[in-house]
PLY file of the C-alpha trace (Angstrom):
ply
format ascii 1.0
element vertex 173
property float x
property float y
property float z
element edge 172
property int vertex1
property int vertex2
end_header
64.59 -44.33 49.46
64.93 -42.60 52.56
61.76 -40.87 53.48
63.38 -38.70 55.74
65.68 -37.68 53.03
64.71 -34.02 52.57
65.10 -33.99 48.92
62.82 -36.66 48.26
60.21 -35.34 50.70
56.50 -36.21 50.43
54.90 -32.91 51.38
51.36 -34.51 51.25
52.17 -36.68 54.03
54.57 -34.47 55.91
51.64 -32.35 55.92
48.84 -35.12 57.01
51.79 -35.84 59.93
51.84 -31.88 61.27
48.45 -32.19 61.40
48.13 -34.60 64.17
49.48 -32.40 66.51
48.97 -29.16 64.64
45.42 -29.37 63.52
44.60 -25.87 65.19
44.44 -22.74 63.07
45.56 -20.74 66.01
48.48 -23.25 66.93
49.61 -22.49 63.61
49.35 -19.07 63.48
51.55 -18.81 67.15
53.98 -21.31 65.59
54.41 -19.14 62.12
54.96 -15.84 63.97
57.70 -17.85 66.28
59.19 -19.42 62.82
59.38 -15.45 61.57
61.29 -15.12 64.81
63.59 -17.51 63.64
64.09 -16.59 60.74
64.47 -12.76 61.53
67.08 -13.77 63.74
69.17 -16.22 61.60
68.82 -13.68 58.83
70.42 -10.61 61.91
73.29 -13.18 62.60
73.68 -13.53 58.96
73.78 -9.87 58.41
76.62 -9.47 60.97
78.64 -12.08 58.71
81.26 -10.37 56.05
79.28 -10.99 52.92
76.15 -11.84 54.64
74.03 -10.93 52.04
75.50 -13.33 49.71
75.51 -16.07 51.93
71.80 -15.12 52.60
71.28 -15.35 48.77
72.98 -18.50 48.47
71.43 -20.25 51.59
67.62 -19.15 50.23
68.49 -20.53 46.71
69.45 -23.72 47.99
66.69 -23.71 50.44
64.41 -23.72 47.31
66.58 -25.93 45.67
65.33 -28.59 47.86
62.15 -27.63 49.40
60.55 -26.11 46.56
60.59 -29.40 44.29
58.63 -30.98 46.84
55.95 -28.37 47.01
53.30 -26.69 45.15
55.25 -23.36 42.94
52.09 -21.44 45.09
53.26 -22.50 48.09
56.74 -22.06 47.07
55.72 -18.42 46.16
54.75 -18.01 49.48
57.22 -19.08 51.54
59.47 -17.25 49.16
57.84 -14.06 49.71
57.39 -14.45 53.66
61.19 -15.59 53.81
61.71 -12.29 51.74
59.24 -10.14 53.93
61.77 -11.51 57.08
64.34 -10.64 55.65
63.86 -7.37 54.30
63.01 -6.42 58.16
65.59 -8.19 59.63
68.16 -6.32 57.35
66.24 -2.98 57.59
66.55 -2.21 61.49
69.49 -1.35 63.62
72.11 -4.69 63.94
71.17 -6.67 67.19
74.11 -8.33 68.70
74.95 -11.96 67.80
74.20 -13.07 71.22
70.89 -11.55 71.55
70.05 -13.11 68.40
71.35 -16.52 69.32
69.14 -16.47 72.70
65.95 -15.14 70.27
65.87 -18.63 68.77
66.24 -20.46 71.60
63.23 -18.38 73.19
60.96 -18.83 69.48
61.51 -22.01 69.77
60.72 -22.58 73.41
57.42 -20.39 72.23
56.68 -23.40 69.93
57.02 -25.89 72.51
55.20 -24.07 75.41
52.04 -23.79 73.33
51.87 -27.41 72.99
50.40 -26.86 76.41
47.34 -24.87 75.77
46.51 -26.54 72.19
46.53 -29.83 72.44
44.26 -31.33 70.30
45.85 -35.23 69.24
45.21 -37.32 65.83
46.68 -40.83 65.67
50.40 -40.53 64.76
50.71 -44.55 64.15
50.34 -44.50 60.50
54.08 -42.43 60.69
55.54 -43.28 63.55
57.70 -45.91 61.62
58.75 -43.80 58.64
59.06 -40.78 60.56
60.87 -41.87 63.90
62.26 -39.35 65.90
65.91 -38.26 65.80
68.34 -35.25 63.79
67.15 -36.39 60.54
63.61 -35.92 61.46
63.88 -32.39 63.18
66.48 -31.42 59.73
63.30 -32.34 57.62
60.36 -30.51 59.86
62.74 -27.53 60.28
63.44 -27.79 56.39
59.64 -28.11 55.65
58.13 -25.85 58.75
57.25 -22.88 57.53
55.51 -24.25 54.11
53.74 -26.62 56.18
52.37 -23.63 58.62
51.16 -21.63 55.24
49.47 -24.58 53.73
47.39 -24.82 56.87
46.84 -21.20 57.27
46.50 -20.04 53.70
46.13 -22.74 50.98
44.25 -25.45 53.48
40.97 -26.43 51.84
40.67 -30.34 53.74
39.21 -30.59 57.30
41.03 -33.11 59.29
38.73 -35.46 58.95
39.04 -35.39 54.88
42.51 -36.21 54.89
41.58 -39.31 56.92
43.03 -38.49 60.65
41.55 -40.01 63.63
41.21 -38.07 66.90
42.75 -39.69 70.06
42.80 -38.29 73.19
44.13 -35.04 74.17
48.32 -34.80 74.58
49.31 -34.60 78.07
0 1
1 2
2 3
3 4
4 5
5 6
6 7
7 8
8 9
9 10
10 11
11 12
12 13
13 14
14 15
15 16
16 17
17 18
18 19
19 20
20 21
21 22
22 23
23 24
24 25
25 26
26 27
27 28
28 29
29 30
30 31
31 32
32 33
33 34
34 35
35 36
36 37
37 38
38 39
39 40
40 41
41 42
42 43
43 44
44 45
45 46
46 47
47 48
48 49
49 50
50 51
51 52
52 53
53 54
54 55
55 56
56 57
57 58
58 59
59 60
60 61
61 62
62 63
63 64
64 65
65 66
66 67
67 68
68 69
69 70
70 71
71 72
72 73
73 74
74 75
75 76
76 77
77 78
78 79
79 80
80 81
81 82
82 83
83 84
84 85
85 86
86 87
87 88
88 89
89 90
90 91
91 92
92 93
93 94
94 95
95 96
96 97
97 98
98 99
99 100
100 101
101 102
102 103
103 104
104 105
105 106
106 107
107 108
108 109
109 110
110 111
111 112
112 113
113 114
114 115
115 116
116 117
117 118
118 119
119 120
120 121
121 122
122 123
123 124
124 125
125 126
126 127
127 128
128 129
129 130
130 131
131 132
132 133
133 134
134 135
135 136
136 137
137 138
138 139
139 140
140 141
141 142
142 143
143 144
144 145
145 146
146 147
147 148
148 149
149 150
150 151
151 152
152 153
153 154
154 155
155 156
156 157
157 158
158 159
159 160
160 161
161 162
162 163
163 164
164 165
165 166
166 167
167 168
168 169
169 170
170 171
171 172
């Protein structure tokens, strides 16, 4: 089995991965409010799409399709209700231009890389590095499995790093 395989995720060990280079409450919390970014904006372009709300329907139930048999029916809660939170303001505003958008993703995720730079506490990535190598499949599974990942740390976390067995290295560069 294919542990990259997004269907057969293992959302205990995804999780003990993110937190080798997520381990900060505060890098989370930057990184959840660039995923809502994200989102908002893939659920504007949607929007702007004849029968966007449909295919906004149908793209969330398949999302939990997937994701949500590989985590906790909290979690899944959650996610559901911040995805629905999104959503509802995304669709509730005036309709931004597809464009704009488009270049709001690229600039939430830039967010999420630039604040690499000022929280960059490290934990050993070895134990993963072979099951989880780098590559599409990889970033289609962390951007499947993101945003429950940043709620378990921020809301439903109750291991330190050090519980769930990580060992600090040095600092990222």
């Amino acid at each position: 089995m294919n542990r990259l395989n997004p269907w057969y995720a293992d959302f205990d060990e995804l999780y003990r991965r993110h937190l080798c280079r997520h381990a900060s409450w505060s890098l989370n919390a930057l990184h959840l409010v660039a995923v809502a970014g994200i989102y908002f904006s893939l659920f504007g372009m949607a929007r702007g799409l004849p029968y966007g709300s449909w295919l906004t329907a149908a793209a969330l139930a398949g999302y939990f399709a997937v994701v949500g048999r590989n985590i906790s029916p909290a979690l899944s809660a959650a996610s559901a209700a911040t995805l629905a939170a999104i959503a509802a303001v995304s669709w509730a505003g005036p309709q931004l231009p597809l464009p704009l958008h488009a270049a709001l993703v690229l600039a939430w995720h830039r967010l999420q890389t630039w604040s690499h730079r000022f929280f960059r506490d490290a934990y050993d990535m070895s134990e993963f590095a072979e099951t989880y190598r780098k590559g599409a499949l990889l970033f289609v599974l962390l951007s499947l499995y993101e945003l429950p990942l940043l709620l378990e740390r921020l809301v439903f976390s109750r291991k330190t790093v050090a519980e769930l067995g990580l060992t600090r290295t040095t600092q990222l560069s």
